[in-house]
C-alpha positions in Angstrom: -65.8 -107.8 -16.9 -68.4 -108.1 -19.3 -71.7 -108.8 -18.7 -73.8 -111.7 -20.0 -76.7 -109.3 -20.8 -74.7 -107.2 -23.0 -72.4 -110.1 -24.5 -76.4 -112.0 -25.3 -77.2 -108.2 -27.0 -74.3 -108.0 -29.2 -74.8 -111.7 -30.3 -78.6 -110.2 -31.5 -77.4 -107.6 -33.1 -75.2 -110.4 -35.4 -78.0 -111.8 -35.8 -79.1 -108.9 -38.2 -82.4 -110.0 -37.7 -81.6 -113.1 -39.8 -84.5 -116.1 -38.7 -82.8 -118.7 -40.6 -79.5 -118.7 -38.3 -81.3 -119.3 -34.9 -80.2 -122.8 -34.5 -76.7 -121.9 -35.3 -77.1 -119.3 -32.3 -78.9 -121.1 -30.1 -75.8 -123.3 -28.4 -73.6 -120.5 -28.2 -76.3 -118.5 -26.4 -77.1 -121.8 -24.0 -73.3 -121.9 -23.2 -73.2 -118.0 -22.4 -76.0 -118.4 -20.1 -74.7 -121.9 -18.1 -70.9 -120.1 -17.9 -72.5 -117.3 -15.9 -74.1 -119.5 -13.3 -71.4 -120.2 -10.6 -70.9 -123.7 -8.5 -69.4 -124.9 -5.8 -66.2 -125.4 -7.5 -65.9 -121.9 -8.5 -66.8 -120.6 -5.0 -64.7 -122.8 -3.4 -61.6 -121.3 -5.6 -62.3 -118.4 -5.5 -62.6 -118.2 -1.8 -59.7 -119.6 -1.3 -57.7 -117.6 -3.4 -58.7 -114.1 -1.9 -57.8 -115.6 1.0 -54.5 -116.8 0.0 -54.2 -112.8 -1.4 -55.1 -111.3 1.5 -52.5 -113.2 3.2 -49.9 -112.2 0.9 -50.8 -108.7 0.5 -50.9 -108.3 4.5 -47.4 -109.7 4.5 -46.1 -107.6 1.6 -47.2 -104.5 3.0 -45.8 -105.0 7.0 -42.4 -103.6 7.3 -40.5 -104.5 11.0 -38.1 -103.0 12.8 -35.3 -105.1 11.3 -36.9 -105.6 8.0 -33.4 -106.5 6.6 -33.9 -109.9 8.0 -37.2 -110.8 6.1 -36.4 -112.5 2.5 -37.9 -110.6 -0.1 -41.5 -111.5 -2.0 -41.2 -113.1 -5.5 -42.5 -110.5 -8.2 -43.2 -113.1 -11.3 -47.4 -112.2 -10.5 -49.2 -114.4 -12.7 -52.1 -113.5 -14.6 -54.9 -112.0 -12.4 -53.1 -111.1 -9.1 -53.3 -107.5 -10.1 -57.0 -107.9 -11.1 -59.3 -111.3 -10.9 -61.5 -110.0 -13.7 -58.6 -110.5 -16.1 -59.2 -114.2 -16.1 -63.0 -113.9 -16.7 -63.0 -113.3 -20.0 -64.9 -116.6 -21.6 -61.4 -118.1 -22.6 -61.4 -115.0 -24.8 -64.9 -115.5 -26.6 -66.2 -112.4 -24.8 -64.2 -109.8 -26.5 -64.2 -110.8 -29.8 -67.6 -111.2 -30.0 -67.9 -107.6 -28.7 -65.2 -106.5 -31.3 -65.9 -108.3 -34.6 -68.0 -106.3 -37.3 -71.5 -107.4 -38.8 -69.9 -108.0 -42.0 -66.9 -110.2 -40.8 -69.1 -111.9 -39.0 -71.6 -112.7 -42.5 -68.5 -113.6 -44.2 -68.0 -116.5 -41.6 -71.6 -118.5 -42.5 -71.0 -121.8 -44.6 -73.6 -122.8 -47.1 -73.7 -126.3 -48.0 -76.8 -128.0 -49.3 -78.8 -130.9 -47.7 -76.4 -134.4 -48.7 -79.3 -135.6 -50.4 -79.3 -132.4 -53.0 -75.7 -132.3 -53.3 -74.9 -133.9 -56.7 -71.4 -132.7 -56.3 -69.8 -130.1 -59.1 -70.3 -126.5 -59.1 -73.6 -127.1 -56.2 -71.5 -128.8 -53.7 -71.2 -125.6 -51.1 -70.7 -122.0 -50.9 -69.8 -119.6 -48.2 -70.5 -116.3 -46.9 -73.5 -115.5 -49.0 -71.8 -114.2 -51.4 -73.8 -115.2 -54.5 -72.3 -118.4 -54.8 -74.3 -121.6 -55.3 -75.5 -121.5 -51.8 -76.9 -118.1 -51.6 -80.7 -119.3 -52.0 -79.8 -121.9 -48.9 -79.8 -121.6 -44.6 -75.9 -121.6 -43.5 -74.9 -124.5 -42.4 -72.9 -123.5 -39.5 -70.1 -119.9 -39.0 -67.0 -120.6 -38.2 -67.0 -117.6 -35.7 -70.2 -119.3 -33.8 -68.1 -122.4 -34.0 -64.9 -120.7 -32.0 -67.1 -118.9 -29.5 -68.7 -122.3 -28.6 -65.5 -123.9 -27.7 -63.8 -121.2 -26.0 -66.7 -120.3 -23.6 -66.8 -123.8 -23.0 -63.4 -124.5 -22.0 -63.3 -121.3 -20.2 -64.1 -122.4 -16.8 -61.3 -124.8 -17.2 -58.9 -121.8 -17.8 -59.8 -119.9 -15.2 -59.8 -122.5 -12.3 -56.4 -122.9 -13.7 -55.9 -119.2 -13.1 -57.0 -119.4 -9.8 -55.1 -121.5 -9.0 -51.7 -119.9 -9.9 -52.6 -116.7 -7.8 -52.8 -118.6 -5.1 -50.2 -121.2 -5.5 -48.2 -118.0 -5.8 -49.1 -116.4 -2.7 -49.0 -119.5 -0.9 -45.4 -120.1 -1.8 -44.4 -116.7 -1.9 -45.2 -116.8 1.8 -43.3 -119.7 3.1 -40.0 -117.9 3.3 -41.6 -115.2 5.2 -42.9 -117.4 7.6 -39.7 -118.8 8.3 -38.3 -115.7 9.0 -41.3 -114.8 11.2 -40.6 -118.3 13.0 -36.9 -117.7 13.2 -35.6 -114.1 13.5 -35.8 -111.2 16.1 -38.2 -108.7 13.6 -38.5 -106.3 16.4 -41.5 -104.1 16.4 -43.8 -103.9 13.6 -43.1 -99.9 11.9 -46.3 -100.0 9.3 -49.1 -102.1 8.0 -51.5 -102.2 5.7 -55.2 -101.2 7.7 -58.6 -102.8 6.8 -59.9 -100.4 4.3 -57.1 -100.4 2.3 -56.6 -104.4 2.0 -60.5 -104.4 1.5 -60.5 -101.8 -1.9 -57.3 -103.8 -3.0 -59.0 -106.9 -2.8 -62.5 -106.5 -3.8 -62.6 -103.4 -5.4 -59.4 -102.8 -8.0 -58.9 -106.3 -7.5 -62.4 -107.3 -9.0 -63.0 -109.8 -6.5 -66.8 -108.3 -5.5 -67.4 -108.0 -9.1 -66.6 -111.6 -9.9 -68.1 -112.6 -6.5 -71.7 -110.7 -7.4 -71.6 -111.8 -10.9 -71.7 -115.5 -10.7 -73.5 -115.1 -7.3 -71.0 -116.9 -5.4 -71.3 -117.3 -1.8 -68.3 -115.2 -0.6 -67.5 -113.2 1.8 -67.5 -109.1 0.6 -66.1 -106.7 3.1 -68.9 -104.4 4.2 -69.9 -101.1 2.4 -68.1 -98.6 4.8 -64.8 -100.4 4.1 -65.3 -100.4 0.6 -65.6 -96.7 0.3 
């Protein structure tokens, strides 16, 4: 995942030290820091949903005695069952603002004079600074600023929605099983998964403790010795 202190650096460095953009900055940068504040909403889902992975996980991984009578799991794993951080992206703001170049980034200022200067005609607008008839004028907005502030604010959106298919999947996913369990003569159980190994599955490769720590959500996090 990325971190907001490094995603808040880059965005200074496209600054470039510019002090006429600042206001143009200044509601991405307020949206950045209110998406890494977590809620009760978010803790909520994303307790639930380790829990629903545990579950799954735990169920996946025991093999019975007459294991030829348990339905088989689905294997269509939506997006972030392998890894929670994959849905933490800021709806895909983060990456691109860590990716795009200074100059790309210039290139996406408009210039348009004040309404009351604008007589129309070759001074209506320019754009980019490129020596064009708004060159000697503050930008008026950047189209990649623009972007940024509506993907990291429908982000949250996107990734309750991702939650929620993780463990809508291991929910349903499980119901067969459960039948089974209810129904059939399993036998003895031959192997399971043990604590450690469900713990570094969930919190560690599956970026659960990273999400959980980031947002400072009040989860559960298995303790350290399991985690090692």
């Amino acid at each position: 995942m990325r971190t907001k202190s490094e995603i808040l650096a880059r965005l200074e460095e496209l600054k470039n030290d510019r002090a006429d953009v600042d206001e143009l900055f200044a509601p991405v940068i307020a949206k950045i820091e209110k998406y890494f504040v977590g809620d009760s909403q978010l803790t909520h889902d994303v307790q639930y949903t380790l829990h629903q992975l545990a579950q799954d996980i735990m169920n996946r991984k025991t093999i019975y005695e007459n294991q030829s009578r348990m339905p088989s799991f689905p294997t269509n794993y939506p997006k972030g069952y392998e890894d929670v951080r994959d849905l933490f992206v800021g709806g895909g703001a983060f990456e691109e603002i860590m990716a795009v170049s200074i100059e790309d980034f210039e290139a996406a200022y408009v210039y348009e004079p004040p309404e009351d200067e604008g007589g129309g005609g070759e001074e209506s607008a320019g754009t980019g600074g490129d020596g064009g008839s708004g060159e000697n004028l503050p930008p008026s907005s950047n189209t990649l600023l623009d972007a940024w502030l509506g993907m990291v604010g429908a982000a949250r959106e996107g990734e309750l929605s991702g939650l929620g298919a993780i463990a809508g999947f291991c929910e349903g996913g499980g119901y067969n099983g459960g039948l089974a369990m209810l129904f059939e003569e399993l036998g003895e159980v031959i192997s399971s998964i043990g604590k450690p190994e469900l713990a570094k599955r969930i919190y560690v490769s599956g970026g659960y403790r990273e999400v959980i720590e980031t947002f400072g959500l009040n989860v559960y996090i298995a303790s350290t010795e399991l985690l090692q």
